[in-house]
C-alpha positions as CSV (number, residue, x, y, z in Angstrom):
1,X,12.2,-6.2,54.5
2,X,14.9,-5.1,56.8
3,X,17.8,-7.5,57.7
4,X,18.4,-8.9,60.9
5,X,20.0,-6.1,63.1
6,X,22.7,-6.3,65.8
7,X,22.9,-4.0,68.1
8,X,25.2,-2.4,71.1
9,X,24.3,-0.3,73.7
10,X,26.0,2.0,76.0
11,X,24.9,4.6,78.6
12,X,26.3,7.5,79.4
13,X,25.1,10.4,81.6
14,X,25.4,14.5,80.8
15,X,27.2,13.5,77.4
16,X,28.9,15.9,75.2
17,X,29.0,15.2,71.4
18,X,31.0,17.1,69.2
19,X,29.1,19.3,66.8
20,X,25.2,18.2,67.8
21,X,24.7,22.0,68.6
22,X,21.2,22.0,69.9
23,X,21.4,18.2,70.8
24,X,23.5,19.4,73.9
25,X,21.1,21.5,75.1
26,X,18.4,19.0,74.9
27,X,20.8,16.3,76.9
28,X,22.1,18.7,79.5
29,X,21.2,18.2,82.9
30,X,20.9,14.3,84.4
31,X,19.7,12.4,81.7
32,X,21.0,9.2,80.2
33,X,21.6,8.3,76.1
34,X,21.6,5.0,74.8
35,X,23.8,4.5,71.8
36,X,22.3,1.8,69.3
37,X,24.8,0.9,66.6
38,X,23.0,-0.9,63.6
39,X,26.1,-3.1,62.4
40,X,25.1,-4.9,59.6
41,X,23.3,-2.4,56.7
42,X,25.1,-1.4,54.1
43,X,24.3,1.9,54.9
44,X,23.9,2.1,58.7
45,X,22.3,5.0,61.1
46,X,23.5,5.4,64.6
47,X,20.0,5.9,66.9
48,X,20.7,8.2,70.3
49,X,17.7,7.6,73.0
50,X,17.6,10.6,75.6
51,X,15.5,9.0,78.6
52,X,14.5,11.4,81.2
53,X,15.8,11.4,84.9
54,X,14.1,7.9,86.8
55,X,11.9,6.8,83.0
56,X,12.4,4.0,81.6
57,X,10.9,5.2,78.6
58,X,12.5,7.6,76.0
59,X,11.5,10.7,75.5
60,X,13.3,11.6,72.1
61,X,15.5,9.8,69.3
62,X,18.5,11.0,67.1
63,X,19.3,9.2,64.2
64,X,22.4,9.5,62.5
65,X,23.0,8.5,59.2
66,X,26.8,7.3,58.1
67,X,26.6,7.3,54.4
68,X,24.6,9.5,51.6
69,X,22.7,6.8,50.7
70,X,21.5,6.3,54.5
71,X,21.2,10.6,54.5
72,X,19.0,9.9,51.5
73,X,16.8,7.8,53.7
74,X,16.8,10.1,56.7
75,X,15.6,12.4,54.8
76,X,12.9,10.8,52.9
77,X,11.7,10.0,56.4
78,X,11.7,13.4,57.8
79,X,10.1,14.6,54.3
80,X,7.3,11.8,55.2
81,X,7.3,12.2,59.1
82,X,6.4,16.1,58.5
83,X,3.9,16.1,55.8
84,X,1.7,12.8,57.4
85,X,1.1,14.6,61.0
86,X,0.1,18.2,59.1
87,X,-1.9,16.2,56.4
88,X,-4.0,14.1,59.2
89,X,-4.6,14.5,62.7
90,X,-6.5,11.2,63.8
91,X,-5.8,9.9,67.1
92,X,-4.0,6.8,65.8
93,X,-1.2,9.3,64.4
94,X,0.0,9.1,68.0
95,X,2.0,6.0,67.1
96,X,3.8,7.8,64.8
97,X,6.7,9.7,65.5
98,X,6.7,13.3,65.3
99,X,9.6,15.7,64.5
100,X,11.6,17.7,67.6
101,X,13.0,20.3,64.7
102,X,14.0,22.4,67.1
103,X,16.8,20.2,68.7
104,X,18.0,19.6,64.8
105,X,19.9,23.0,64.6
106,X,23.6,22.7,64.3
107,X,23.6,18.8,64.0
108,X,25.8,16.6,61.3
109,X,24.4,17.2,58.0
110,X,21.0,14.7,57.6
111,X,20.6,14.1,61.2
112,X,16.9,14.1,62.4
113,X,15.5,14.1,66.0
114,X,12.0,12.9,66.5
115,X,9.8,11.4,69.3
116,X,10.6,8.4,70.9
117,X,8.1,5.7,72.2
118,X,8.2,2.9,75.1
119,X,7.3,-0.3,74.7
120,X,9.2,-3.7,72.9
121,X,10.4,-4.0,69.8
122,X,8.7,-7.3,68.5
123,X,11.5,-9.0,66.9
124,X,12.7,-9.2,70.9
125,X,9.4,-11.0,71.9
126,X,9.3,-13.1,69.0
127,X,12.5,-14.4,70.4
128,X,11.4,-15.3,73.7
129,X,11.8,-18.9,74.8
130,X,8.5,-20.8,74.0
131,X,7.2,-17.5,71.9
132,X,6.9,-19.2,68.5
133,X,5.4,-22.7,70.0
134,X,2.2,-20.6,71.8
135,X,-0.7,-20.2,69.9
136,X,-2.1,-17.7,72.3
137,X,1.1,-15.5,72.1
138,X,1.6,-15.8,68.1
139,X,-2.3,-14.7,68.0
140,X,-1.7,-11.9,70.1
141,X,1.2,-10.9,68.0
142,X,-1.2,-10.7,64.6
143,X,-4.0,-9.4,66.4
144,X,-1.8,-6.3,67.8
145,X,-0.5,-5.7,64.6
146,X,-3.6,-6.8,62.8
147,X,-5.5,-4.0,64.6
148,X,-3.1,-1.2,64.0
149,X,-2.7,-1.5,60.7
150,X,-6.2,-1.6,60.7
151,X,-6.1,2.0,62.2
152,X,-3.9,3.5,60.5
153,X,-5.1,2.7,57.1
154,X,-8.7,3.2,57.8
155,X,-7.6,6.8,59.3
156,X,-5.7,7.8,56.2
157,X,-7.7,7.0,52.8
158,X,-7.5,9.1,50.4
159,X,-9.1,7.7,47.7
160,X,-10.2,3.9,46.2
161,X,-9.1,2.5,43.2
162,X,-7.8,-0.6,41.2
163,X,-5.2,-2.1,43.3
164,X,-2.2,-1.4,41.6
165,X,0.3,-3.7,42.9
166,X,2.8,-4.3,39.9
167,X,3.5,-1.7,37.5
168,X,6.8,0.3,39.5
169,X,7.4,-3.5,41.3
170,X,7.7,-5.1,38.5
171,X,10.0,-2.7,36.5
172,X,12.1,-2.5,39.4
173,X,12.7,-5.7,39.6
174,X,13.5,-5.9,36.2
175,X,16.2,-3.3,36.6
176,X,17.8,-4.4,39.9
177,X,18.3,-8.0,38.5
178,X,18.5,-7.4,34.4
179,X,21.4,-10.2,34.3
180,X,19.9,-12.6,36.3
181,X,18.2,-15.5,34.6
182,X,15.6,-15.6,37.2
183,X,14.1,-12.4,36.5
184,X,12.1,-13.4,33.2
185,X,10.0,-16.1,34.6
186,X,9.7,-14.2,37.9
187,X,8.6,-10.9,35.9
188,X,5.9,-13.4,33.9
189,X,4.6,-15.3,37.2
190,X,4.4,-11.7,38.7
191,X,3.0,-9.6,36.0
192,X,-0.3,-12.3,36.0
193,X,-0.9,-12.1,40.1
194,X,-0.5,-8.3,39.4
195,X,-3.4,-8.4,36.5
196,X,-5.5,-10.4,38.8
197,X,-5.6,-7.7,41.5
198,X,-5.8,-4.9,39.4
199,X,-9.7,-6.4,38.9
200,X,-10.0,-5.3,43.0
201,X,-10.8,-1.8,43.9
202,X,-9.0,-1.0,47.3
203,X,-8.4,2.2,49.3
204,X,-4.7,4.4,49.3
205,X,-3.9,5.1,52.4
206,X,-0.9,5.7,54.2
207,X,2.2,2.9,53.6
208,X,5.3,2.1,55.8
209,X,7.1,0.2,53.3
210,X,9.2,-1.8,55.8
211,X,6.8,-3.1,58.1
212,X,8.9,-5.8,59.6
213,X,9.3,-7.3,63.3
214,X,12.1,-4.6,64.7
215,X,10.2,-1.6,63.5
216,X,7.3,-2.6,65.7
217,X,7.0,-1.2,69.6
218,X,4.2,-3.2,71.6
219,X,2.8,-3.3,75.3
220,X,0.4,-5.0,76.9
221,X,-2.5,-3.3,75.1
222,X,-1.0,-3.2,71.5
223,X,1.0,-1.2,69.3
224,X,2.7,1.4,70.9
225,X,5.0,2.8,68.0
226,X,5.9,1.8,64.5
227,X,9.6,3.5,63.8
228,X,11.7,3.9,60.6
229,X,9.7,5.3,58.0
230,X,12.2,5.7,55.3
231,X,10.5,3.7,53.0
232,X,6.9,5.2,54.0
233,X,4.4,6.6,51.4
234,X,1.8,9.4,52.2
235,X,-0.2,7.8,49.5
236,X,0.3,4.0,48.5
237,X,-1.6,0.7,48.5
238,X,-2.1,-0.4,52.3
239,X,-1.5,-4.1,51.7
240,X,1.9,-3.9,50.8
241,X,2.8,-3.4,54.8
242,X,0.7,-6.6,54.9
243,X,2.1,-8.6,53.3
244,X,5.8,-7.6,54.4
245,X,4.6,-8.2,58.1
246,X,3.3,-11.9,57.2
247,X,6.7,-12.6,55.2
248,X,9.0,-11.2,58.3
249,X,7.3,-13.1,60.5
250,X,7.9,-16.1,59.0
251,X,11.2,-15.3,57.2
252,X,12.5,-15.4,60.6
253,X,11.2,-18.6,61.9
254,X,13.7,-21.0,61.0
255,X,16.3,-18.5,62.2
256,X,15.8,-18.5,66.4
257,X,17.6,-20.9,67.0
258,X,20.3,-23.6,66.0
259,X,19.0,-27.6,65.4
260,X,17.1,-29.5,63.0
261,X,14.0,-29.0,63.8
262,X,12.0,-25.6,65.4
263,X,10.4,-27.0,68.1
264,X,6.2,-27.5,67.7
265,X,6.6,-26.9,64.2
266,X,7.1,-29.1,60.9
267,X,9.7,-26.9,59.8
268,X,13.5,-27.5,59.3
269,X,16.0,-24.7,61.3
270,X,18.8,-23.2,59.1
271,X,17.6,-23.7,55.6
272,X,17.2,-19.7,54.5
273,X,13.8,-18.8,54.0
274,X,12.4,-22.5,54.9
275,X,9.8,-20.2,57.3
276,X,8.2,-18.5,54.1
277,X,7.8,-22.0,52.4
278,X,6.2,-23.1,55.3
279,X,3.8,-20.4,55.1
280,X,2.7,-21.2,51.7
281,X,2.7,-25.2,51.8
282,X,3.1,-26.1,55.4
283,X,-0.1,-27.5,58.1
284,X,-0.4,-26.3,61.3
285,X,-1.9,-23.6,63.6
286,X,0.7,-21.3,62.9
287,X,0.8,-21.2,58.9
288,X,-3.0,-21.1,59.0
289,X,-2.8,-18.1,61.7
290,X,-0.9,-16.2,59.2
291,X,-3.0,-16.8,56.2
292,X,-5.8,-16.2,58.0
293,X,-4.4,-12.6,59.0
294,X,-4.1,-12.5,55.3
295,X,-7.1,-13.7,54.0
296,X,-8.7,-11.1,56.6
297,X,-6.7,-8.2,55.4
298,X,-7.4,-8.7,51.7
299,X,-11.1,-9.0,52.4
300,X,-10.9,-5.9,54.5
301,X,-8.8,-3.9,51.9
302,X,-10.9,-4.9,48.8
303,X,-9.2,-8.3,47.7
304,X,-10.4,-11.6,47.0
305,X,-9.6,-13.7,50.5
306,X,-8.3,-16.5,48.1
307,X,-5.7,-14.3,46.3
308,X,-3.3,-14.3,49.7
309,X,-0.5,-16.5,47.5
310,X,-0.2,-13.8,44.6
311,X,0.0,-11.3,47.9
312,X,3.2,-13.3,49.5
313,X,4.2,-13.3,45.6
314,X,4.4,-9.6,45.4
315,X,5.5,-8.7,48.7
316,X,8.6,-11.1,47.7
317,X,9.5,-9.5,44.5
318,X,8.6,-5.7,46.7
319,X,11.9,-6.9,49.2
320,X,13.9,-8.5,45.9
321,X,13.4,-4.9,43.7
322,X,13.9,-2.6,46.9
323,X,16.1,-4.2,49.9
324,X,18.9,-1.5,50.8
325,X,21.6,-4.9,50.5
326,X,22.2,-6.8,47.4
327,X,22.5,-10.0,48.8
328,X,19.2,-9.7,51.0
329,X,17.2,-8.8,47.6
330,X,18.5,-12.1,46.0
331,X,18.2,-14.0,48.2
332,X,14.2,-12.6,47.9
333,X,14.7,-13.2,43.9
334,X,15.5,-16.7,44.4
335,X,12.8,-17.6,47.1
336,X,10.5,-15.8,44.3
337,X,11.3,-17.8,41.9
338,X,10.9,-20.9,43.7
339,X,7.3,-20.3,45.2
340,X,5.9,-18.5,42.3
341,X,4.0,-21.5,40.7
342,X,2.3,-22.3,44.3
343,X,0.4,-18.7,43.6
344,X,-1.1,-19.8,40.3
Protein backbone atom coordinates (compact mmCIF):
# COMPACT_ATOMS: atom_id res chain seq x y z
CA UNK A 1 0.00 0.00 0.00
CA UNK A 2 1.38 3.19 -1.21
CA UNK A 3 1.49 6.25 1.19
CA UNK A 4 -0.40 9.22 0.80
CA UNK A 5 1.29 11.25 -2.05
CA UNK A 6 1.80 15.06 -2.41
CA UNK A 7 2.19 16.43 -5.44
CA UNK A 8 3.27 19.74 -7.51
CA UNK A 9 2.59 20.54 -10.76
CA UNK A 10 4.00 22.83 -13.29
CA UNK A 11 3.56 23.44 -17.07
CA UNK A 12 5.82 24.40 -19.34
CA UNK A 13 5.64 24.59 -23.13
CA UNK A 14 8.54 23.37 -25.92
CA UNK A 15 10.78 22.33 -22.73
CA UNK A 16 14.30 21.35 -23.01
CA UNK A 17 15.75 18.88 -20.47
CA UNK A 18 19.21 18.20 -20.18
CA UNK A 19 20.33 14.78 -21.28
CA UNK A 20 16.57 13.09 -22.15
CA UNK A 21 18.01 12.62 -25.76
CA UNK A 22 15.09 11.23 -27.54
CA UNK A 23 12.53 12.76 -24.89
CA UNK A 24 13.24 16.14 -26.85
CA UNK A 25 12.26 14.96 -29.87
CA UNK A 26 9.08 13.53 -28.59
CA UNK A 27 8.29 17.14 -26.71
CA UNK A 28 9.32 19.37 -29.60
CA UNK A 29 6.83 21.25 -31.23
CA UNK A 30 3.73 23.03 -29.05
CA UNK A 31 3.05 20.62 -26.57
CA UNK A 32 2.79 21.13 -22.77
CA UNK A 33 4.60 18.66 -19.74
CA UNK A 34 3.33 18.42 -16.47
CA UNK A 35 5.91 17.92 -13.75
CA UNK A 36 4.49 15.61 -10.78
CA UNK A 37 6.91 15.54 -7.90
CA UNK A 38 6.07 12.57 -5.52
CA UNK A 39 7.49 14.26 -2.10
CA UNK A 40 7.05 11.95 0.38
CA UNK A 41 8.61 8.13 -0.65
CA UNK A 42 11.57 7.28 0.51
CA UNK A 43 12.54 6.64 -2.80
CA UNK A 44 10.69 9.06 -5.07
CA UNK A 45 10.19 9.07 -9.10
CA UNK A 46 9.54 12.30 -10.83
CA UNK A 47 6.47 11.56 -13.55
CA UNK A 48 6.65 14.02 -16.99
CA UNK A 49 3.00 14.09 -18.79
CA UNK A 50 3.47 15.25 -22.54
CA UNK A 51 -0.27 16.35 -23.57
CA UNK A 52 -0.79 17.01 -27.14
CA UNK A 53 -1.62 20.50 -28.57
CA UNK A 54 -5.72 21.49 -27.33
CA UNK A 55 -5.99 17.50 -25.24
CA UNK A 56 -6.66 17.46 -22.07
CA UNK A 57 -5.58 13.97 -21.93
CA UNK A 58 -1.85 12.70 -22.00
CA UNK A 59 -0.53 11.08 -24.53
CA UNK A 60 2.80 9.66 -22.90
CA UNK A 61 4.52 9.48 -19.37
CA UNK A 62 8.30 9.64 -18.19
CA UNK A 63 9.12 8.52 -14.98
CA UNK A 64 12.17 9.32 -13.38
CA UNK A 65 13.51 7.49 -10.61
CA UNK A 66 15.93 9.53 -7.98
CA UNK A 67 17.44 6.72 -6.07
CA UNK A 68 18.69 2.90 -7.01
CA UNK A 69 16.24 1.56 -5.01
CA UNK A 70 13.48 3.58 -6.93
CA UNK A 71 15.69 2.51 -10.45
CA UNK A 72 15.23 -1.01 -9.04
CA UNK A 73 11.48 -0.40 -9.24
CA UNK A 74 11.39 1.33 -12.57
CA UNK A 75 12.80 -1.42 -13.80
CA UNK A 76 10.96 -4.20 -12.36
CA UNK A 77 7.98 -2.32 -13.99
CA UNK A 78 9.30 -2.03 -17.45
CA UNK A 79 10.56 -5.85 -17.00
CA UNK A 80 6.59 -6.51 -16.15
CA UNK A 81 5.01 -3.79 -18.50
CA UNK A 82 6.97 -5.55 -21.56
CA UNK A 83 6.57 -9.24 -20.94
CA UNK A 84 2.39 -8.90 -19.87
CA UNK A 85 1.35 -7.03 -23.34
CA UNK A 86 3.65 -9.82 -25.50
CA UNK A 87 2.39 -12.64 -23.19
CA UNK A 88 -1.53 -11.62 -23.59
CA UNK A 89 -3.29 -9.59 -25.91
CA UNK A 90 -6.99 -9.47 -24.53
CA UNK A 91 -8.82 -6.30 -24.98
CA UNK A 92 -8.79 -5.38 -21.25
CA UNK A 93 -4.83 -5.06 -21.65
CA UNK A 94 -5.77 -1.61 -22.95
CA UNK A 95 -5.78 -0.35 -19.43
CA UNK A 96 -2.49 -1.15 -19.05
CA UNK A 97 0.24 0.92 -20.06
CA UNK A 98 2.36 0.04 -22.79
CA UNK A 99 6.16 0.92 -23.40
CA UNK A 100 7.19 4.08 -25.91
CA UNK A 101 11.02 2.34 -26.05
CA UNK A 102 11.73 4.35 -28.60
CA UNK A 103 11.63 7.79 -26.82
CA UNK A 104 13.88 5.89 -23.96
CA UNK A 105 17.20 6.29 -25.93
CA UNK A 106 19.68 8.72 -24.38
CA UNK A 107 17.58 9.27 -21.18
CA UNK A 108 19.08 9.20 -17.26
CA UNK A 109 19.96 5.81 -16.51
CA UNK A 110 16.50 3.77 -15.36
CA UNK A 111 14.15 6.21 -16.88
CA UNK A 112 11.10 4.55 -18.64
CA UNK A 113 8.48 6.23 -21.08
CA UNK A 114 5.27 4.51 -21.43
CA UNK A 115 1.57 5.32 -22.40
CA UNK A 116 -0.38 7.63 -20.59
CA UNK A 117 -4.23 7.47 -19.96
CA UNK A 118 -7.06 10.13 -19.17
CA UNK A 119 -9.39 9.97 -16.71
CA UNK A 120 -9.15 10.63 -12.47
CA UNK A 121 -7.05 9.26 -10.26
CA UNK A 122 -9.48 7.86 -7.46
CA UNK A 123 -7.82 8.93 -4.36
CA UNK A 124 -9.04 12.64 -5.93
CA UNK A 125 -12.76 11.56 -6.11
CA UNK A 126 -12.66 9.82 -2.99
CA UNK A 127 -11.89 13.16 -1.66
CA UNK A 128 -14.69 15.05 -2.98
CA UNK A 129 -17.00 16.78 -0.54
CA UNK A 130 -19.89 14.45 0.32
CA UNK A 131 -17.97 11.41 -1.62
CA UNK A 132 -17.50 9.14 1.39
CA UNK A 133 -21.26 9.93 2.88
CA UNK A 134 -23.06 8.70 -0.66
CA UNK A 135 -23.95 5.29 -0.92
CA UNK A 136 -24.51 5.55 -4.58
CA UNK A 137 -21.01 7.07 -5.28
CA UNK A 138 -18.96 4.58 -2.77
CA UNK A 139 -21.02 1.70 -4.82
CA UNK A 140 -19.94 3.08 -7.91
CA UNK A 141 -16.36 3.25 -6.69
CA UNK A 142 -16.38 -0.81 -5.87
CA UNK A 143 -18.36 -1.66 -8.76
CA UNK A 144 -15.71 0.17 -11.27
CA UNK A 145 -13.01 -1.42 -9.62
CA UNK A 146 -14.86 -4.53 -8.77
CA UNK A 147 -15.36 -5.06 -12.57
CA UNK A 148 -11.91 -4.50 -13.66
CA UNK A 149 -10.26 -6.49 -11.62
CA UNK A 150 -12.72 -8.80 -12.63
CA UNK A 151 -11.26 -8.44 -16.29
CA UNK A 152 -8.10 -8.42 -15.88
CA UNK A 153 -7.80 -11.54 -13.82
CA UNK A 154 -10.28 -13.56 -15.72
CA UNK A 155 -8.21 -12.51 -18.98
CA UNK A 156 -4.82 -13.63 -17.60
CA UNK A 157 -5.14 -17.21 -15.80
CA UNK A 158 -2.65 -19.30 -16.23
CA UNK A 159 -3.28 -21.97 -14.14
CA UNK A 160 -5.51 -22.99 -10.69
CA UNK A 161 -4.15 -24.09 -7.72
CA UNK A 162 -4.15 -24.01 -3.79
CA UNK A 163 -4.21 -20.51 -2.85
CA UNK A 164 -0.97 -19.91 -1.61
CA UNK A 165 -1.26 -16.83 0.34
CA UNK A 166 1.54 -17.17 3.20
CA UNK A 167 4.61 -18.96 2.61
CA UNK A 168 6.99 -15.76 1.01
CA UNK A 169 4.41 -13.25 3.26
CA UNK A 170 4.98 -14.76 6.03
CA UNK A 171 8.90 -15.14 5.97
CA UNK A 172 9.07 -11.76 4.91
CA UNK A 173 7.52 -10.51 7.49
CA UNK A 174 9.55 -12.31 9.69
CA UNK A 175 12.67 -10.85 8.32
CA UNK A 176 11.55 -7.19 7.97
CA UNK A 177 10.51 -7.05 11.71
CA UNK A 178 12.85 -10.01 13.43
CA UNK A 179 13.24 -7.59 16.63
CA UNK A 180 9.96 -6.65 16.97
CA UNK A 181 7.92 -8.39 19.66
CA UNK A 182 4.91 -8.27 17.57
CA UNK A 183 6.10 -10.42 14.96
CA UNK A 184 5.69 -13.86 16.79
CA UNK A 185 2.05 -13.79 17.54
CA UNK A 186 1.43 -11.99 14.27
CA UNK A 187 3.52 -14.87 12.29
CA UNK A 188 1.22 -17.55 14.46
CA UNK A 189 -2.40 -15.66 13.86
CA UNK A 190 -1.12 -15.49 10.21
CA UNK A 191 0.39 -18.79 9.50
CA UNK A 192 -3.33 -20.40 10.60
CA UNK A 193 -5.58 -17.96 8.10
CA UNK A 194 -2.81 -18.95 5.55
CA UNK A 195 -3.44 -22.93 6.21
CA UNK A 196 -7.07 -22.20 5.93
CA UNK A 197 -6.90 -20.96 2.36
CA UNK A 198 -4.43 -23.12 1.15
CA UNK A 199 -7.65 -25.82 1.41
CA UNK A 200 -9.14 -23.33 -1.72
CA UNK A 201 -8.09 -23.84 -5.20
CA UNK A 202 -8.05 -20.43 -7.06
CA UNK A 203 -6.70 -19.26 -10.44
CA UNK A 204 -2.93 -17.23 -11.01
CA UNK A 205 -3.46 -14.62 -12.87
CA UNK A 206 -1.91 -11.45 -13.39
CA UNK A 207 -1.16 -9.25 -9.83
CA UNK A 208 -0.56 -5.46 -9.37
CA UNK A 209 0.77 -5.66 -6.05
CA UNK A 210 -0.11 -2.01 -5.02
CA UNK A 211 -3.54 -1.71 -6.01
CA UNK A 212 -4.40 1.35 -3.96
CA UNK A 213 -6.70 4.53 -4.59
CA UNK A 214 -3.93 6.82 -6.53
CA UNK A 215 -2.94 4.09 -8.89
CA UNK A 216 -6.50 3.97 -10.23
CA UNK A 217 -7.66 6.25 -13.40
CA UNK A 218 -11.66 6.21 -13.73
CA UNK A 219 -14.32 7.99 -16.06
CA UNK A 220 -17.71 7.91 -16.29
CA UNK A 221 -17.84 4.31 -17.64
CA UNK A 222 -15.12 2.71 -15.39
CA UNK A 223 -11.58 2.09 -15.09
CA UNK A 224 -9.69 3.80 -17.53
CA UNK A 225 -6.01 2.97 -16.39
CA UNK A 226 -4.31 1.32 -13.50
CA UNK A 227 -0.50 2.87 -13.33
CA UNK A 228 2.60 1.95 -11.29
CA UNK A 229 3.22 -1.59 -11.66
CA UNK A 230 6.40 -1.96 -9.85
CA UNK A 231 5.25 -4.32 -7.57
CA UNK A 232 3.17 -6.24 -10.40
CA UNK A 233 3.47 -10.15 -10.94
CA UNK A 234 2.96 -11.85 -14.42
CA UNK A 235 1.94 -14.79 -12.35
CA UNK A 236 0.58 -14.38 -8.74
CA UNK A 237 -2.57 -14.96 -6.65
CA UNK A 238 -5.33 -12.31 -7.90
CA UNK A 239 -6.75 -11.61 -4.44
CA UNK A 240 -3.96 -10.03 -3.10
CA UNK A 241 -4.90 -6.74 -5.32
CA UNK A 242 -8.23 -7.36 -3.46
CA UNK A 243 -7.71 -7.17 -0.61
CA UNK A 244 -5.11 -4.11 -0.79
CA UNK A 245 -7.99 -2.11 -2.69
CA UNK A 246 -10.52 -2.88 0.41
CA UNK A 247 -7.74 -1.92 3.04
CA UNK A 248 -6.76 1.58 1.03
CA UNK A 249 -10.12 2.41 0.83
CA UNK A 250 -10.65 2.36 4.16
CA UNK A 251 -7.18 3.11 5.58
CA UNK A 252 -7.90 6.45 4.24
CA UNK A 253 -11.22 7.13 5.71
CA UNK A 254 -10.49 8.63 8.94
CA UNK A 255 -7.89 10.72 7.02
CA UNK A 256 -10.12 13.38 4.75
CA UNK A 257 -10.61 15.51 6.90
CA UNK A 258 -9.89 17.16 10.44
CA UNK A 259 -12.73 16.65 13.51
CA UNK A 260 -14.02 14.11 15.63
CA UNK A 261 -16.18 12.44 13.91
CA UNK A 262 -16.34 11.56 9.73
CA UNK A 263 -19.48 12.75 8.94
CA UNK A 264 -22.41 9.81 8.19
CA UNK A 265 -20.14 7.38 9.66
CA UNK A 266 -19.61 5.83 13.29
CA UNK A 267 -15.99 6.30 12.95
CA UNK A 268 -13.54 8.66 14.81
CA UNK A 269 -11.22 11.12 12.40
CA UNK A 270 -7.43 11.08 13.21
CA UNK A 271 -6.89 7.89 15.02
CA UNK A 272 -4.31 6.03 12.32
CA UNK A 273 -5.95 3.22 10.75
CA UNK A 274 -9.37 3.73 12.82
CA UNK A 275 -10.96 3.23 8.97
CA UNK A 276 -9.57 -0.49 8.71
CA UNK A 277 -11.05 -1.23 12.30
CA UNK A 278 -14.11 0.00 11.11
CA UNK A 279 -14.12 -2.31 8.35
CA UNK A 280 -13.74 -5.35 10.45
CA UNK A 281 -16.06 -4.44 13.51
CA UNK A 282 -17.97 -1.39 12.52
CA UNK A 283 -22.26 -1.30 11.19
CA UNK A 284 -23.16 0.54 8.49
CA UNK A 285 -23.78 0.60 4.70
CA UNK A 286 -20.34 1.39 4.00
CA UNK A 287 -18.31 -1.44 6.07
CA UNK A 288 -20.91 -3.86 4.75
CA UNK A 289 -20.37 -2.45 1.00
CA UNK A 290 -16.75 -3.32 1.35
CA UNK A 291 -17.17 -6.82 2.81
CA UNK A 292 -19.59 -7.51 0.48
CA UNK A 293 -16.98 -6.58 -2.44
CA UNK A 294 -15.01 -9.03 -0.55
CA UNK A 295 -17.14 -11.73 0.18
CA UNK A 296 -17.97 -11.50 -3.73
CA UNK A 297 -14.34 -11.57 -4.82
CA UNK A 298 -13.36 -14.56 -2.75
CA UNK A 299 -16.40 -16.52 -4.01
CA UNK A 300 -15.44 -15.54 -7.47
CA UNK A 301 -11.66 -16.35 -7.09
CA UNK A 302 -12.25 -19.78 -5.33
CA UNK A 303 -12.46 -18.78 -1.51
CA UNK A 304 -14.87 -19.40 1.08
CA UNK A 305 -17.23 -15.93 1.17
CA UNK A 306 -16.82 -16.20 5.04
CA UNK A 307 -12.92 -16.26 5.07
CA UNK A 308 -12.86 -12.18 4.11
CA UNK A 309 -11.22 -11.40 7.81
CA UNK A 310 -8.15 -13.83 7.31
CA UNK A 311 -8.17 -11.88 3.69
CA UNK A 312 -7.86 -8.18 5.37
CA UNK A 313 -5.37 -10.28 7.76
CA UNK A 314 -3.00 -11.03 4.99
CA UNK A 315 -3.29 -8.13 2.95
CA UNK A 316 -2.10 -6.27 6.34
CA UNK A 317 0.87 -8.33 7.00
CA UNK A 318 1.43 -8.15 2.52
CA UNK A 319 1.83 -3.88 3.26
CA UNK A 320 3.85 -4.60 6.88
CA UNK A 321 6.54 -7.21 5.04
CA UNK A 322 6.76 -5.09 1.69
CA UNK A 323 5.97 -1.18 2.07
CA UNK A 324 8.90 0.78 0.38
CA UNK A 325 8.89 3.08 4.07
CA UNK A 326 9.71 1.64 7.43
CA UNK A 327 7.45 3.52 9.30
CA UNK A 328 4.27 2.84 6.85
CA UNK A 329 5.03 -1.14 7.24
CA UNK A 330 4.83 -0.74 11.12
CA UNK A 331 2.49 1.04 11.39
CA UNK A 332 0.70 -2.12 9.15
CA UNK A 333 2.57 -4.52 11.88
CA UNK A 334 0.91 -2.98 14.64
CA UNK A 335 -2.73 -2.58 13.15
CA UNK A 336 -1.93 -6.51 12.48
CA UNK A 337 -1.40 -7.29 15.57
CA UNK A 338 -4.32 -5.64 16.86
CA UNK A 339 -7.06 -7.15 14.52
CA UNK A 340 -5.70 -10.46 14.13
CA UNK A 341 -7.92 -12.32 16.81
CA UNK A 342 -11.19 -10.62 15.01
CA UNK A 343 -10.09 -13.24 11.90
CA UNK A 344 -10.23 -16.35 14.06
Amino acid sequence: MARERHVKTGRVTKPSVTGLGDWNALTAGNVNVVVLSLSKDPNPKTTMLVFRPESAVPWAAAKLPSTHIARAAVARESTFLAEVHQRFSADVLRTIPRRLTAFENGMPPGAMVVQAFGGTPLSLVYARRGHLRSPVEVGRDFAHVARWLREIQTATIQSVGPIALGGQLIDGLRARHSGDRLTAAASDALASVAKRFEAFHGPKTVVHGDLWLGNILVGDAGVTGVIDWESAQICGEPLRDVARFALTYALYLDRTRPGDRIDGHCINAGEWGAGVDYLFTGAGWLPELIREFLRQSLSRLGADPACWPGLLLLGLADVAATADDDEWAHRHLVLLDRLKDVAQ
